[in-house]
VOVEXFI-817801 format. One line per field, with one value per residue (C-alpha): residue number from 1; z, y, x. Coordinates in Angstrom, 3 decimals. Example, Ala and Ser with C-alpha at 12.3 -4.5 7.8 and 13.67 -1.06 7.14 Angstrom:
num <- [1|2];
z <- [7.800|7.140];
y <- [-4.500|-1.060];
x <- [12.300|13.670];
END
This chain:
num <- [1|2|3|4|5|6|7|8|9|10|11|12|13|14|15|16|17|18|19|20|21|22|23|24|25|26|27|28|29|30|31|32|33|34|35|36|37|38|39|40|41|42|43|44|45|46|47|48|49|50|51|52|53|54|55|56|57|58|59|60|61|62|63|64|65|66|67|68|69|70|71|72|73|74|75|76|77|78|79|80|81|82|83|84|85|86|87|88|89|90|91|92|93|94|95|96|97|98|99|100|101|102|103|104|105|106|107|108|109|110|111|112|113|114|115|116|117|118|119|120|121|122|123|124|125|126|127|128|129|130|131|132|133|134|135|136|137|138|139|140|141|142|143|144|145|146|147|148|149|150|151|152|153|154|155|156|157|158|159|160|161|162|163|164|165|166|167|168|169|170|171|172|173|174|175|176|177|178|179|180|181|182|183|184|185|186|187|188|189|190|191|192|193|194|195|196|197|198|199|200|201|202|203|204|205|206|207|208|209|210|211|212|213|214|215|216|217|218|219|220|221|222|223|224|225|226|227|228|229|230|231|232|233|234|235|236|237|238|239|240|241|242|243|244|245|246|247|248|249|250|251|252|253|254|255|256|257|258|259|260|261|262|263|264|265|266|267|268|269|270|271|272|273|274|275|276|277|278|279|280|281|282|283|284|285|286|287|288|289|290|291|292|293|294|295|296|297|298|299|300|301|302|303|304|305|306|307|308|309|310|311|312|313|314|315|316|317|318|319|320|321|322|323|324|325|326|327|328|329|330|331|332|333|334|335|336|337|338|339|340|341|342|343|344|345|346|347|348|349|350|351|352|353|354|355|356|357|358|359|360|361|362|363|364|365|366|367|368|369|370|371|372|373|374|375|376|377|378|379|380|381|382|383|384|385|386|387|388|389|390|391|392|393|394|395|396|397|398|399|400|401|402|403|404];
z <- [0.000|-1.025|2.669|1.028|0.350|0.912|1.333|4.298|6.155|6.070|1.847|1.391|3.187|0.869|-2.197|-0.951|-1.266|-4.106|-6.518|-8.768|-9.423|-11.516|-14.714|-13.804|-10.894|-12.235|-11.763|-8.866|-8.089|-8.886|-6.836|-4.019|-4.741|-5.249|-1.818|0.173|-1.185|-0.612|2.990|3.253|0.587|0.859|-2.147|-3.451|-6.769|-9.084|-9.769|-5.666|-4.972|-7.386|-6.187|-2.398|-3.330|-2.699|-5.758|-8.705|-12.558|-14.186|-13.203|-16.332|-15.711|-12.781|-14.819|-17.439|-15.110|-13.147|-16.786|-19.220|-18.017|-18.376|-14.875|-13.462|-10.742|-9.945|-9.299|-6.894|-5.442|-4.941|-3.887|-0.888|0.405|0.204|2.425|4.945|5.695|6.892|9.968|12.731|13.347|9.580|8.690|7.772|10.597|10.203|12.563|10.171|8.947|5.162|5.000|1.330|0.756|-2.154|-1.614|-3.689|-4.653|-5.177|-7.920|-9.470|-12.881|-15.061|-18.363|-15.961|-17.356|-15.572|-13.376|-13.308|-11.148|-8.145|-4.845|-1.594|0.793|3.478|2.377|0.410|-2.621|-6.136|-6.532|-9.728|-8.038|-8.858|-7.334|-6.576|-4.676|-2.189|-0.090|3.038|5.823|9.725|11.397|15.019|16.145|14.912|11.569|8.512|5.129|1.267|-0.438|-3.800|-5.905|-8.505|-10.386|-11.089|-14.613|-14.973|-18.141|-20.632|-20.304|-21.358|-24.820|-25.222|-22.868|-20.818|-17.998|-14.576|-11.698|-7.746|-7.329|-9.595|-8.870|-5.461|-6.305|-7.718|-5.002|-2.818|-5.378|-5.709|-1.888|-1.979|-4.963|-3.193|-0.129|2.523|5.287|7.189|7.327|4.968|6.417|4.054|4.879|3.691|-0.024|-0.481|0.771|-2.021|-2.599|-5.586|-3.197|0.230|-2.118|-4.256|-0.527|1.394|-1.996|-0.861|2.469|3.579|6.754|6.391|8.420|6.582|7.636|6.498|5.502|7.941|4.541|3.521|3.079|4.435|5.374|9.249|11.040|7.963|5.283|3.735|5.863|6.439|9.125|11.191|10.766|12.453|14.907|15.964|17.149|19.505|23.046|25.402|27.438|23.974|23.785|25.718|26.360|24.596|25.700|23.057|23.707|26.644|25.313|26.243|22.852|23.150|20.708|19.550|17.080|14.909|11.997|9.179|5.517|2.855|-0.506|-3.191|-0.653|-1.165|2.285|5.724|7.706|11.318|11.934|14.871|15.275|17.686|19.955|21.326|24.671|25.495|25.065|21.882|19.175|16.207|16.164|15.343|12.947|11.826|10.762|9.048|9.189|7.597|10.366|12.451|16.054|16.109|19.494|18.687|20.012|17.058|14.313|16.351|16.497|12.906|11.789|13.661|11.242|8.310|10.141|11.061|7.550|5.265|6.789|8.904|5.343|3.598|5.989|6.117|2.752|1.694|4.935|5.195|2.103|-0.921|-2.274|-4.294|-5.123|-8.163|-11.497|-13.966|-16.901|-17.651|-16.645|-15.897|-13.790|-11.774|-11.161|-10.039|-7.698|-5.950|-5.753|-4.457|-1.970|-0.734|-0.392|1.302|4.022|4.351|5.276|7.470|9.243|9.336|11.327|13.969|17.731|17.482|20.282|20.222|18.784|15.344|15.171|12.583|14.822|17.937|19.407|19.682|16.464|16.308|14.062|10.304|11.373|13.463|11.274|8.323|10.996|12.522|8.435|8.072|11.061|9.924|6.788|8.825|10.378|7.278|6.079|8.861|8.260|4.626|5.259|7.987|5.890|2.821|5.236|6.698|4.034|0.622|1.923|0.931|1.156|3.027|0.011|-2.247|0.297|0.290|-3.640|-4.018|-1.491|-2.754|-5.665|-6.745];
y <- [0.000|3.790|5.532|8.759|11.846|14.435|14.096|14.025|17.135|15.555|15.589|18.539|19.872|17.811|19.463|22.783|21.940|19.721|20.772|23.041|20.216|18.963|21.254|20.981|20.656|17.341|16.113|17.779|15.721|12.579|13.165|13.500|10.722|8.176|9.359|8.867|6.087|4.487|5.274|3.923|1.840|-1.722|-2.465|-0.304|-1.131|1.802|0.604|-0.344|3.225|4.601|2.543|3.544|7.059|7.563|10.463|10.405|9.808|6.538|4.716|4.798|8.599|8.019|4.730|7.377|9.605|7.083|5.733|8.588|12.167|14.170|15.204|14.946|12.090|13.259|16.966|15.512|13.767|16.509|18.551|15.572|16.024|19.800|19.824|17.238|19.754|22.331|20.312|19.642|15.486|14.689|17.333|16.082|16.561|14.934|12.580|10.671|7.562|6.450|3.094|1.323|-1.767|-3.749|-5.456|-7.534|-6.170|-9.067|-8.733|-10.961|-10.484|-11.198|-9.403|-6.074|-4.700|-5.200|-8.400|-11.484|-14.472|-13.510|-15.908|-14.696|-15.828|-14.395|-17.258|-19.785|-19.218|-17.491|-15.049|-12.534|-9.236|-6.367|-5.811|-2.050|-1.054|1.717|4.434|5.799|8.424|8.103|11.009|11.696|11.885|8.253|9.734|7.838|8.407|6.713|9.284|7.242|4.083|2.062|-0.398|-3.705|-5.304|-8.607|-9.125|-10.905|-8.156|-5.259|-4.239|-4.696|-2.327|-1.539|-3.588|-2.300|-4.891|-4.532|-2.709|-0.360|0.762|0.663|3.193|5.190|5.739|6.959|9.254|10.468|11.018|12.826|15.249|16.097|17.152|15.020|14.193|11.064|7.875|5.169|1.424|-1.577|-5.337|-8.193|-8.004|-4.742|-4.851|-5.449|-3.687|-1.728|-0.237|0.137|1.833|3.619|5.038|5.880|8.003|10.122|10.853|9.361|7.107|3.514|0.607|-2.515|-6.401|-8.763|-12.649|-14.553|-16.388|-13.504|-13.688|-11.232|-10.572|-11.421|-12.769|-12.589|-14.906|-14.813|-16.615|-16.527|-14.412|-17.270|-18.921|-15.839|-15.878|-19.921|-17.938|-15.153|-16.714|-16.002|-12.837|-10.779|-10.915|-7.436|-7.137|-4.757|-3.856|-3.602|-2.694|-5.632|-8.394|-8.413|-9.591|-9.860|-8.448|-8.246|-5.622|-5.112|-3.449|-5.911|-5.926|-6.995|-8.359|-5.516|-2.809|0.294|1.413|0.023|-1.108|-1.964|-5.484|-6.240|-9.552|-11.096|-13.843|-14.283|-16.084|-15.854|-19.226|-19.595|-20.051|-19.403|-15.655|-14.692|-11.656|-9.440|-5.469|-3.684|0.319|2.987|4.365|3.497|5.142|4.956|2.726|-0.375|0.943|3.986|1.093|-0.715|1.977|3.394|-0.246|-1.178|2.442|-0.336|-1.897|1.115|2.933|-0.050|-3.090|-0.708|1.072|-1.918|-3.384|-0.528|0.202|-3.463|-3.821|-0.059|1.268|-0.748|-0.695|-4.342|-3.983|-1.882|-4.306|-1.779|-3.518|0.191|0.364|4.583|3.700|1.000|4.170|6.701|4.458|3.561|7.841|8.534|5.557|7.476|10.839|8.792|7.505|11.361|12.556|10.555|10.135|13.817|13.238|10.872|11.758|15.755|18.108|17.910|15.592|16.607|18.120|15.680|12.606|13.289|11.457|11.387|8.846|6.891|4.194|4.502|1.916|4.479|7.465|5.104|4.274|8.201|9.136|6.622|7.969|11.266|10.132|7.677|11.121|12.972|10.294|10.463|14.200|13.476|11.347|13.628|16.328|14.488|13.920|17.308|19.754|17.798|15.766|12.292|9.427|6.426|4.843|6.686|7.052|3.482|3.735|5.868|4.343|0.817|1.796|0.139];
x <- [0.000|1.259|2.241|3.801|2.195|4.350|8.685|9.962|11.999|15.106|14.621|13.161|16.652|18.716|16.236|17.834|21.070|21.418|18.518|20.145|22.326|19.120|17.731|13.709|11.277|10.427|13.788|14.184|10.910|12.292|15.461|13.006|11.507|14.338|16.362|12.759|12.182|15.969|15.042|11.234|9.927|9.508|11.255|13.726|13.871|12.096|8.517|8.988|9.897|7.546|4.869|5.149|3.937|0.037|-0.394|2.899|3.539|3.944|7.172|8.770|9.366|11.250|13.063|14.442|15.481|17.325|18.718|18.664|17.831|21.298|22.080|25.770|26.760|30.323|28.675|26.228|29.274|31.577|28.304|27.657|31.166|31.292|28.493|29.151|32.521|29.373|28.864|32.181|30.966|31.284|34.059|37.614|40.522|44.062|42.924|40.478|41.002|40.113|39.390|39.698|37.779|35.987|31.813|30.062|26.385|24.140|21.792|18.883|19.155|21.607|21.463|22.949|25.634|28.682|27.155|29.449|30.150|31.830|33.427|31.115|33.317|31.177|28.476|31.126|29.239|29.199|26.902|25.965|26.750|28.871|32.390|32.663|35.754|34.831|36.784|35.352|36.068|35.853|35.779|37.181|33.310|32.964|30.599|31.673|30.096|31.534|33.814|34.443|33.107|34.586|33.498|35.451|34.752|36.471|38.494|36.403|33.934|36.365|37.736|41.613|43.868|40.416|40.881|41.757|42.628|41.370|45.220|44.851|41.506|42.435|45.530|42.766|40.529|43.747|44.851|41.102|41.134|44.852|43.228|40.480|42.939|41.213|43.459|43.842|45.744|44.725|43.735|42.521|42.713|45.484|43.817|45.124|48.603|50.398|53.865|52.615|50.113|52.344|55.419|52.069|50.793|54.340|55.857|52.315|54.025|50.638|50.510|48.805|48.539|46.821|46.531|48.990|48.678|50.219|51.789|53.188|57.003|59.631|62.985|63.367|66.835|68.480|66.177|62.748|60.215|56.861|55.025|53.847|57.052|58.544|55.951|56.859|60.033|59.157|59.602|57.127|58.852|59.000|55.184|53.692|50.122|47.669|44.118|42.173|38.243|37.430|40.080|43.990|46.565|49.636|52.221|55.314|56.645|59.862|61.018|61.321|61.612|58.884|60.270|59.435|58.426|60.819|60.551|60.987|57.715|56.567|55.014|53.070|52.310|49.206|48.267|45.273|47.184|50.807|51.460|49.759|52.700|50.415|49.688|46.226|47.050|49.337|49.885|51.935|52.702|55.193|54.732|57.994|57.453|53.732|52.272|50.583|47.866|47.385|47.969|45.118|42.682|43.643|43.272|39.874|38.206|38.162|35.827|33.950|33.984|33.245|31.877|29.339|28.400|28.162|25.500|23.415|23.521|21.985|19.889|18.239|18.550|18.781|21.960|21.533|18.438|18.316|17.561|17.893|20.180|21.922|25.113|25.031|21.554|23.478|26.101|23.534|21.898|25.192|25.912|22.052|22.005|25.580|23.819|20.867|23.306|25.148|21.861|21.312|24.567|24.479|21.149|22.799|24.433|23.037|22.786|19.354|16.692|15.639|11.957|10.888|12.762|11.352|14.201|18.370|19.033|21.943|22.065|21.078|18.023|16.684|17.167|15.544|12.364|11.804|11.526|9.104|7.292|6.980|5.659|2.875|2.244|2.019|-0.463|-2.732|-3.227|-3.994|-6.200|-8.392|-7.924|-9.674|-12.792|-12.580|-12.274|-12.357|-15.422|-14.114|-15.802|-13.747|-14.461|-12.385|-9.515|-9.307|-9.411|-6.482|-4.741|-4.957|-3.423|-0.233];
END
């Protein structure tokens, strides 16, 4: 059943400052439209989105813009960030963190373009998904919001010379972040720590700290072994305890060389118990003097910036769930369900409970739930209002608002 009949305040703010972004009112509407409906609708697919409105146009109209309206993603982009700097939780400070990392989008159909056969090792399965490689900022307040997207396209799917591998895309998305002069230290997990992208990151005069392999090879007493062969060999009084959150590790930590990597690194290496001989995980820094603990907490943002995004962002607002087959539509959806998820992060932890919220949000959940509210609000008035002053019959409320 339709539930909207009006947008919600925290989209008619985002109207304000992105509309002139869009050349009409009607696709101004349907930019309305598509964020409240990321947000609310059952199914967030376009005819789902479309459908959750009580009075709009045919879904097609909202299909071509999505697909083929000229309007500019990367402006809307750059606008998002620009304005997230307006508020001091989601502003950028040399104490952020960006965190790099790559998700698999699951999709139903097939015939999209770009869709291929990808390893979910999260379920031990292939799925048909896109691969998009993502950057992300933590801020100092804990906010964290997507900066960048790219999309991987394996090789049989690209004309000759086209093809760009997980590194390289990777290398773009930290140059993208170094253009746009955001500051921060850069954290990804063992996938990402090859030496292109260590000696790519350190001739930035940027800070990282990533997770290693415990396979992984280097230089340590003198000859290339691997990590958890050099970790067979700490004795037990090298191994200092760390408190991290409510659990003790146990570490050890050494300057070491990594075959191919240009510059010297820091490797921590942890056990979960002091006895244990098998360490648990490993990290690795350019960052000589810093504690363990700063690689930690530096190191823990990956978590925070993309696995926290990437659950929201398929759980509360529909980031799989577009089917169009057009490649560019695929592309705006990704950059609206980002501006979704700034608006609302930008909603989360204030001084004061928003007017329209009723209440102090802080999880995406909630922020997606008190929109929904003031939209069940905003229905109840239509519908009183109808009886009162447009004399109604229930009847033809119901008709309108069994409409699909």
């Amino acid at each position: 059943m339709p539930i909207i009949v009006d947008f919600p305040t925290i989209v008619k703010d985002a109207v304000d400052v992105f509309g002139d972004l869009f050349a009409n009112e009607p696709a101004r509407r349907h930019f309305a439209e598509y964020l409240t409906g990321l947000m609310v609708a059952e199914k967030k697919t376009v005819s789902g989105i479309n459908g959750a409105f009580v009075v709009t146009t045919d879904q097609s109209c909202l299909n071509r813009w999505l697909n083929e309206v000229t309007w500019d993603v990367q402006a809307l982009n750059d606008r998002r960030l620009a304005w997230l700097q307006g508020d001091p939780k989601t502003r950028y400070s040399p104490r952020g963190v960006i965190a790099i990392d790559n998700t698999l989008v699951d999709h139903a159909g097939k015939l999209i373009e770009d869709v291929g056969w990808f390893w979910d090792h999260a379920h031990e399965r292939y799925v048909i998904a896109h691969d998009y490689m993502i950057s992300n900022y933590v801020c100092p307040s804990g906010a964290h919001y997507p900066i960048e997207w790219r999309r991987f396209r394996k090789k049989d799917a690209c004309q000759k010379g086209e093809f760009t591998d997980h590194t390289e895309l990777c290398i773009e998305l930290i140059n993208d972040a170094i253009a746009r002069g955001i500051p921060g230290d850069f954290t990804f997990d063992s996938y990402f720590t090859s030496a292109k992208v260590l000696n790519h990151i350190q001739s930035t005069k940027r800070a990282y700290v990533g997770d290693l392999k415990l396979n992984r090879k280097l230089v340590y007493d003198g000859r290339e072994q691997s990590l958890q062969a050099v970790a067979r060999q700490i004795p037990w009084q090298a191994k200092k305890p760390v408190r991290v959150g409510n659990r003790r590790y146990w570490y050890f930590s050494k300057q070491m060389r990594i075959p191919d990597v240009k510059h010297p690194v820091r490797i921590v290496l942890f056990w979960k118990e002091r006895d244990d001989a098998e360490a648990s995980k490993a990290l690795v820094s350019n960052r000589l003097l810093w504690e363990v603990i700063r690689m930690v907490l530096v190191y823990r943002h990956r978590w925070t910036g993309t696995e926290t995004f990437h659950r929201d962002g398929k759980q509360e607002l529909g980031l799989g769930e577009c089917q169009v087959r057009n490649g560019e539509g695929q592309t705006r959806h990704v950059y609206l369900v980002s501006a979704a998820y700034s608006l609302l992060m930008r909603s989360l932890h204030q001084n004061r409970p928003q007017d329209w919220a009723r209440t102090m949000l802080t999880t995406i959940g909630e922020a997606c739930r008190a929109v929904k509210g003031e939209l069940l609000e905003q229905l109840v008035d239509w519908i009183v209002d109808k009886l009162a002053d447009d004399q109604w019959s229930i009847p033809q409320i119901k008709a309108v608002l069994a409409q699909t």
